[in-house]
Residue, then its C-alpha position, 0 to 999 in steps of 0.5 A: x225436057x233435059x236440064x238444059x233445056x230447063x235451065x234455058x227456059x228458066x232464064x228465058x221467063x225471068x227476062x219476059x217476067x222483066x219485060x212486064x215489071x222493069x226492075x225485076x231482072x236485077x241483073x243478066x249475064x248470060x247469053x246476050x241471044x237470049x235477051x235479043x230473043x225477048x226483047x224481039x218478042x211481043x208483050x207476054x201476058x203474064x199468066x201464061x208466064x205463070x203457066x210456064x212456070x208451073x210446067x218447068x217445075x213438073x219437068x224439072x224432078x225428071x231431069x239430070x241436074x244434081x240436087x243442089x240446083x234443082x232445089x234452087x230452080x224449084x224455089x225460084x220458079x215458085x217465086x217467079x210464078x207467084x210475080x207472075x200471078x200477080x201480074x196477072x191480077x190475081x190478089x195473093x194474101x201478102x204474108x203468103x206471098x212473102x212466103x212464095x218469094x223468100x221460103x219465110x213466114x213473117x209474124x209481127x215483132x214484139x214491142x217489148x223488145x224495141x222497148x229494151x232496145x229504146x232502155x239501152x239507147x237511153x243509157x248510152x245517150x243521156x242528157x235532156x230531151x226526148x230520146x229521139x232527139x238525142x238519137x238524132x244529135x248523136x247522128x248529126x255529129x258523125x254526118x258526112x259532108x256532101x262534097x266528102x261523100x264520094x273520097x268517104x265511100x272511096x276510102x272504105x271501099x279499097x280498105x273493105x277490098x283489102x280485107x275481103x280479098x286476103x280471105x276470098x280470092x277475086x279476079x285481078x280485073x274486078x272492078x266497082x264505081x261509085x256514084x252519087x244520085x237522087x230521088x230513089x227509094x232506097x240508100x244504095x243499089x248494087x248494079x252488077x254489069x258483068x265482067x266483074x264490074x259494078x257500079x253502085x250508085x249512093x242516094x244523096x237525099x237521105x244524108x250519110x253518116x261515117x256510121x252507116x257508110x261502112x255497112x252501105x259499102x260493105x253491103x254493096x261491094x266487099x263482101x256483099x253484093x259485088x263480091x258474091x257477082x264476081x265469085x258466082x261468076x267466076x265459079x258457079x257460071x264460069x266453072x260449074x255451068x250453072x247458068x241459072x246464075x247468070x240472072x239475078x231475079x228480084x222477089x225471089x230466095x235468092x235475094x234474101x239470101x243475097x240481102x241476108x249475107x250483104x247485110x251481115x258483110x260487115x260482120x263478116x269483114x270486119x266483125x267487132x271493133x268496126x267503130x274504131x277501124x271505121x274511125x281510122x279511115x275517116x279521120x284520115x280524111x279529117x272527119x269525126x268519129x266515136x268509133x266505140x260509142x257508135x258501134x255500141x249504138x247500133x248494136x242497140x239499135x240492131x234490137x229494132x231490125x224488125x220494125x219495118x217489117x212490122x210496118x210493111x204487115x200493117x201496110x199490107x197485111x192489115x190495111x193500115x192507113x199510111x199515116x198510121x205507118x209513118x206514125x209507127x216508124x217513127x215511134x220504135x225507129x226515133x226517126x222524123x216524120x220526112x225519114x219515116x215517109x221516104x221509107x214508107x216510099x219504098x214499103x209501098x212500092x209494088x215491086x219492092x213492097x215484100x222486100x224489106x223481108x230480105x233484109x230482116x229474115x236474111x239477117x235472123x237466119x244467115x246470122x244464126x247459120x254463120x254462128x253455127x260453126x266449129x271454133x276451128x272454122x273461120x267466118x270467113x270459110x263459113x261466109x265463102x259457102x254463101x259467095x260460092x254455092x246456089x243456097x236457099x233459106x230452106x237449106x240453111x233452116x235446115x242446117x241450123x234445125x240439124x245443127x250440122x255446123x258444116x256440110x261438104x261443098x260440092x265437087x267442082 
């Protein structure tokens, strides 16, 4: 089989994958024959999925893609035949599929280093009261108003747009909506259409604060999640002929790539002094904000990043009964019992159930990669390789084991 034809099949296993788990084709923009060719077919059965899988990567060595995208289809066929397996109802220990999914081993966090986290809150909120409740008065001054939520996310988004775009060139047409839902699992999801188009839907029931409305939009549209579809699109696919990009599969490397990068999207845009930037846009819009006291309160709580991962190993890993994992969020995380169970809600979903992984690992290891770079380079160059080129975790590990600060992109 030619590259080609590899690259075909692979697109075609991602959509029958998605016709036995919905949800798990996150997004396609690729040959609309293809995806009338599945959705034409039978159910699959998904071990013979997996057996495809594990063929496609035999061929694959063989053929004459260049090594950059055979590294890529080899880790996302690894992943995608680990989905398959399971589907099949073979039992994966959790760590190894975790492993499978995003090149990552997964070890508990250490609770000495919430403690140090919990010390520095402590001191930046002082008053009586337990320091949960204190976190959560601080939370209750910078809520959003329902009705203000969508002008809120509206705002930081043409001023995130602003500032993505002087560093990172995007299509004249590029668009993204924004809409508010309910009941669902997660805070924000990035629905990429195609044609440089998303619509982002913000879930209502966890409440929104002018803390963590500049990190959800950054994260799902400049220059997260919206910014790399269109970047990736217009070069990768659109240039380049990597059709693989063309679909964007959950439970694979290159969603903690895409996690990892989006979580960091606000960093990378607005870097230090978000708090006060922050604070200028939504005061416009007649609502408070310490923009200086905020910033440093989630600077000491990035010290608890690993905490819900530490809670999908129990959950998983050790069979935690998940009154014990609520009780375990609510601990180290200061939140209440009703925040602690809507996150066990998506810790506990079998598709999503390995994803908190993205967000944790993705963070740890794109930030040690970003911050490996020469004081010449800028981190928005650095941040443009992560929108423009098929990288995987093992690629960047091994740039950071090197300390190869830059490596060349590849010819266009």
């Amino acid at each position: 089989m030619d590259g080609d034809g590899i690259v075909r099949e692979y697109l075609l296993l991602g959509l029958r994958l998605g016709k036995l788990a919905p949800g798990l084709v996150d997004s396609f923009t690729g040959d609309r024959a293809l995806r009338r060719r599945v959705d034409d077919e039978p159910r699959p059965h998904p071990a013979t999925l997996a057996e495809r899988a594990a063929l496609l990567r035999r061929e694959l060595p063989g053929t004459d893609l260049d090594p950059v995208r055979k590294r890529f289809l080899d880790a996302q066929l690894v992943a995608a035949a680990t989905s398959a397996r399971r589907l099949a109802g073979a039992r994966v220990p959790f760590v190894e599929e975790v492993r499978a999914y995003f090149q990552v081993d997964v070890a508990p966090g250490h609770p000495d280093t919430y403690r140090r986290a919990h010390a520095e809150l402590d001191e930046l909120l002082p008053g009586a009261g337990s320091l949960a409740a204190r976190l959560a008065d601080h939370r209750v001054l910078d809520e959003v108003p329902p009705r203000k939520l969508g002008p809120t996310v509206r705002a930081l988004s043409n001023a995130l747009r602003d500032l993505v775009r002087r560093d990172h060139e995007l299509p004249p047409e590029e668009v993204v909506e924004y809409e508010v839902v309910t009941d669902k699992p997660w805070s924000g999801f990035n629905y990429y259409l195609g044609d440089f188009r998303s619509r982002v839907a913000i879930n209502a029931d966890l409440g929104h604060r002018t803390s963590n409305l500049p990190h959800l939009v950054a994260h799902e549209s400049y220059p997260g999640h919206h910014t790399e579809h269109c970047r990736k699109e217009v070069g990768l696919v659109g240039k380049r002929g990597h059709a693989e990009q063309s679909i964007f599969l959950i439970n694979t490397p290159q969603c903690l790539m895409s996690e990892g990068m989006a979580e960091l999207g606000l960093h990378a845009a607005v870097g230090a002094g978000w708090g006060r930037w922050t604070e200028a846009i939504v005061g416009d819009l007649g609502l408070r904000m310490d923009g200086e006291l905020t910033e440093r309160v989630e600077n000491a709580l990035s010290g608890l990043l690993t905490v819900r991962q530490d809670a999908v190993l129990m959950l998983h890993d050790r069979r935690a009964h998940p009154d014990d994992v609520v009780d375990f969020l609510c601990r180290w995380l200061l939140v209440p019992e009703r925040r602690a169970r809507h996150m066990l809600r998506f810790l506990a979903d079998p598709l999503w159930r390995a994803y908190t992984t993205t967000y944790v690992e993705g963070v740890r290891l794109i930030r040690a990669w970003l911050d490996l770079r020469p004081p010449a380079d800028t981190l928005g160059d650095r941040y443009s390789r992560l929108l423009d080129e098929p990288l995987v975790p093992s690629t960047l590990r091994e740039e950071i084991d090197d300390g190869v600060p830059w490596l060349p992109r590849d010819p266009a």
